[in-house]
Phi, psi and omega in degrees: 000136132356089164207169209269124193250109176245156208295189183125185188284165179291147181298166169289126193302338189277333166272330124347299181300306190277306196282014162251327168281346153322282212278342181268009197259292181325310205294305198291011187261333177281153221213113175254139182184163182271198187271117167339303163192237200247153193271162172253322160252163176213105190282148138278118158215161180190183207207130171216172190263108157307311186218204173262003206245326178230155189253144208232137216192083174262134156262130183208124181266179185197136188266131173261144349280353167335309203076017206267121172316138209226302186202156179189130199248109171225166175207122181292072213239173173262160186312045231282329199215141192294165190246123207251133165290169173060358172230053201279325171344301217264332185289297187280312203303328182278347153310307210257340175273337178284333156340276174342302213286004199258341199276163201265334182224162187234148205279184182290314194203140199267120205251114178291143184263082189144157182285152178278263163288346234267071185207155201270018151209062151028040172234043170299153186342296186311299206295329170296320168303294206286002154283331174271015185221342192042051192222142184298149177194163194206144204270218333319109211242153191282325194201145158328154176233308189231165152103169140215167221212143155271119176320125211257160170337168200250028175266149184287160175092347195284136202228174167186162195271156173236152194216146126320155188275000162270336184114340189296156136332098200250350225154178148265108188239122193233129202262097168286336177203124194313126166096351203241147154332110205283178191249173178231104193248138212217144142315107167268299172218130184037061159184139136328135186298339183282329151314277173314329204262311193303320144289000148283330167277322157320345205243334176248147190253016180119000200223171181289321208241130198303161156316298190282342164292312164301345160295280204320289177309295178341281181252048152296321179279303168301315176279344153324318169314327168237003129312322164313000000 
């Protein structure tokens, strides 16, 4: 996800402590498993800073596989929490559930713009979303967080595992367009890595970024425009 890093004092620990013991509470709640059966709608969401005091949050549904625009949703709120590393979840997700509650349908499954496990107490934004919404979701993220990796070929489609230093599975690193930076793609709730990495290839169109997250970013940028 998109965020505003602003300068300032270290967060406060006793909110650092308790919302971390919150994501460990939450962790235990998820559920990786594959999809009942192939989805028909497929939601974007992604989250940007209008200004540093407020956060911006899109939804864009999509008919699958088409990819054909279905809907696209935004909500506007002021910031309540400094941006903490590794708890970026709690700064954004309530921003991205008030979004949510605006769409007219609700898609099978959500790809979130931010990591699923691939985090390092295996809570990233997607997973935290599809535990708090119990709706299946998966990560596609711009840059590493956790893990390591071999760099997968520079042809689009090209995949190699992101790992934990035990070897677990942490992801994916998938070369989306021949010669681009790869996205890092994670399980978030009720979906698979075999779910997520198929449906991030099913999803591009020609961009580094699968259609509903690059939709999402889009019009994240647009509806900034009449927030200012």
């Amino acid at each position: 996800m998109a965020y505003y890093r602003p300068p300032g004092p270290a967060p406060d620990p006793v909110v650092v402590r308790d919302l971390t013991r919150l994501q460990d509470e939450l962790r235990t709640r998820i559920r990786l498993e594959p999809l009942p059966q192939e989805p028909q709608l497929i939601a974007g969401c992604d989250s940007s800073f209008p200004t540093p005091e407020t956060v911006l949050s899109v939804f864009v549904l999509l008919r699958f596989p088409s990819l054909e625009l279905v809907e696209k949703v935004y909500h506007v709120s002021p910031v309540t929490l400094p941006y903490i590393p590794g708890l970026l979840a709690f700064r954004e997700a309530p921003n991205l559930l008030m979004a949510y509650e605006k769409l007219r349908q609700q898609p099978d499954i959500i790809m979130v713009d931010g990591h699923g496990i691939a985090h390092p107490r295996r809570m990233g934004i997607a997973a935290h979303l599809g535990v708090e919404l119990d709706v299946p979701t998966f990560g596609v993220a711009k840059q590493k967080l956790t893990g390591t990796f071999q760099e997968p070929a520079l042809t689009k489609g090209s995949i190699t595992p992101l790992t934990d230093k035990q070897g677990e599975l942490l992801g994916e690193v998938i070369r989306s367009k021949d010669k681009v930076n790869p996205l890092f793609v994670s399980p978030g709730h009720r979906c698979d890595q075999a779910t997520a990495t198929r449906l991030t290839l099913a999803c591009l169109r020609g961009y580094k970024l699968p259609e509903p997250t690059r939709l999402a970013d889009h019009w994240a940028e647009e509806f900034k425009k009449e927030v200012r």
